[in-house]
DOMAR-639041 format. One record per residue (C-alpha): residue number from 0; residue in three letters; x, y, z. Coordinates in Angstrom, 2 decimals. Last residue first. Layout:
pos code u v w
NUM ALA X Y Z .
...
END
This chain:
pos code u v w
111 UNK -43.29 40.03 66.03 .
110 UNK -42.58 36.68 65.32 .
109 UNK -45.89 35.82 63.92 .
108 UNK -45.65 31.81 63.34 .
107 UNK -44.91 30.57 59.74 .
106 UNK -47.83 28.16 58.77 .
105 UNK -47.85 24.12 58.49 .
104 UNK -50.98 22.71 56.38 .
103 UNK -53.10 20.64 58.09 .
102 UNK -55.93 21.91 56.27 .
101 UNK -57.69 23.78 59.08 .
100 UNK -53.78 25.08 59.81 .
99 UNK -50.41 23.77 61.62 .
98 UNK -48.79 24.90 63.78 .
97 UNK -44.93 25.64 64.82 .
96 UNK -45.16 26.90 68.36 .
95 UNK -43.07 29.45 69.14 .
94 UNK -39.14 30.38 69.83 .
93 UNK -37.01 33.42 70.51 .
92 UNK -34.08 34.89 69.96 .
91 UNK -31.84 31.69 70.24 .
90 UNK -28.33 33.26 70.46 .
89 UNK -28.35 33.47 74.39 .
88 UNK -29.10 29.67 74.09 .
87 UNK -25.86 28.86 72.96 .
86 UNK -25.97 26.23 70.11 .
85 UNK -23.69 23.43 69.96 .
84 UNK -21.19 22.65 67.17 .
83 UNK -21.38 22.46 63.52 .
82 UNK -24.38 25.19 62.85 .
81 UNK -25.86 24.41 59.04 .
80 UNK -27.58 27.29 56.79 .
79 UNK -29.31 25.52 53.77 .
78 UNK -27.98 26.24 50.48 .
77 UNK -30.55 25.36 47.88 .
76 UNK -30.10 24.05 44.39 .
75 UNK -30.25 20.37 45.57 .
74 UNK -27.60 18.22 45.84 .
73 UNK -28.15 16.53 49.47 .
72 UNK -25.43 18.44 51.13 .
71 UNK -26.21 22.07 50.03 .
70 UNK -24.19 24.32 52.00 .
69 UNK -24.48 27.93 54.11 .
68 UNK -22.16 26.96 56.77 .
67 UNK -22.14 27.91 60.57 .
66 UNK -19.03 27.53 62.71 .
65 UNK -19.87 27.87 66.17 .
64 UNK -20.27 30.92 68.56 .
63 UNK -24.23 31.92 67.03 .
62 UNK -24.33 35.50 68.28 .
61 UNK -24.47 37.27 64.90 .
60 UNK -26.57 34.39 63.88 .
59 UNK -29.63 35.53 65.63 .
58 UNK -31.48 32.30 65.78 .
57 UNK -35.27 31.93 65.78 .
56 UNK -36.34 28.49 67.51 .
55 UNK -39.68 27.05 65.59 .
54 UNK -41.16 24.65 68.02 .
53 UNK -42.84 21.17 67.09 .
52 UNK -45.57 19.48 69.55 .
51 UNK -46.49 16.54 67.07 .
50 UNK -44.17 15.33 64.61 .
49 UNK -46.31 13.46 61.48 .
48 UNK -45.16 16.10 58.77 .
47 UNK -41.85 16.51 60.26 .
46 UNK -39.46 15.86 57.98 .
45 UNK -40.99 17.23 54.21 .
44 UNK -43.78 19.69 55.60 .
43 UNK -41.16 21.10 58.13 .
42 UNK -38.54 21.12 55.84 .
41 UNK -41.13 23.42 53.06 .
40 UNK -42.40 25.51 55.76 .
39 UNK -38.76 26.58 57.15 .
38 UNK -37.51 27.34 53.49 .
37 UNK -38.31 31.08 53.14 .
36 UNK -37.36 31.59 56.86 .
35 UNK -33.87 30.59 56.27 .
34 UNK -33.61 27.32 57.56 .
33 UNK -31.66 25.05 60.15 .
32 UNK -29.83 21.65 60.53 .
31 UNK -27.36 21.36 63.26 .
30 UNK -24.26 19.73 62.80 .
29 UNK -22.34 16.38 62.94 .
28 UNK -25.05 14.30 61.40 .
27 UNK -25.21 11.31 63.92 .
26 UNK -24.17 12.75 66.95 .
25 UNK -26.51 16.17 65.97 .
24 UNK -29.33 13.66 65.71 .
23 UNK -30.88 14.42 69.42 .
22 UNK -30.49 18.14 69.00 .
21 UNK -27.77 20.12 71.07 .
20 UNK -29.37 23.31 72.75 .
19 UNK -27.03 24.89 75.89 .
18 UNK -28.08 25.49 78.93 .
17 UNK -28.52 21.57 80.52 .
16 UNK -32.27 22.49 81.92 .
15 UNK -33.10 24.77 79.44 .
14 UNK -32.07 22.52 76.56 .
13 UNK -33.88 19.48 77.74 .
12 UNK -37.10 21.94 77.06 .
11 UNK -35.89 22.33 73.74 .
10 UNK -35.68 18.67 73.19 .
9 UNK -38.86 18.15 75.01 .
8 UNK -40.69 20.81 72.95 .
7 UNK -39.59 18.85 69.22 .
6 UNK -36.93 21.07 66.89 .
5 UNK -37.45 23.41 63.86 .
4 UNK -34.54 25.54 63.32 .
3 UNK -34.47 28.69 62.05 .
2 UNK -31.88 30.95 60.88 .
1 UNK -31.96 35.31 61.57 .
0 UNK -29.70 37.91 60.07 .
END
């Protein structure tokens, strides 16, 4: 099964350099936030509307080490998959651009 998480390019590329991927608010919140694919579009549109440079990482989570929770903390209907603890990079499968369209719209990159 595959997660997403939506991050800036200088955190990922502060990632390659220290070999492991810890976001900047993961002191504050404990955990790292991602999406099934069917909810990236609508967290990207919501928190990071006026981001620039965004990259969508694509997680394998059968090689994701730390604990990862399928919860709803903000009491929607929604469980949204949550890592608590870093991220190795061997489980990030790969990672593009996250664009947006003519209408400013974001759009899922092609994966293939």
């Amino acid at each position: 099964m595959f997660i997403y998480h939506i991050t800036e390019k200088k955190t990922w590329q502060d990632a390659l350099l220290k070999g492991v991927y810890i976001p900047n608010d993961f002191a504050k919140d404990g955990f790292i936030h991602c999406s099934l694919e069917s909810q990236v579009l609508a967290v990207a549109e919501k928190y990071f509307k006026q981001t620039p440079d965004l990259l969508l990482l694509k997680i394998d989570t059968h090689q994701v080490i730390s604990p990862l929770v399928f919860e709803n903390l903000e009491g929607g209907d929604e469980n949204y998959p949550h890592i608590y603890g870093a991220l190795s990079l061997s489980a990030i499968v790969g990672y593009l651009p996250l664009s947006k369209d003519r209408n400013s719209c974001f759009f899922f990159p092609n994966f293939s």
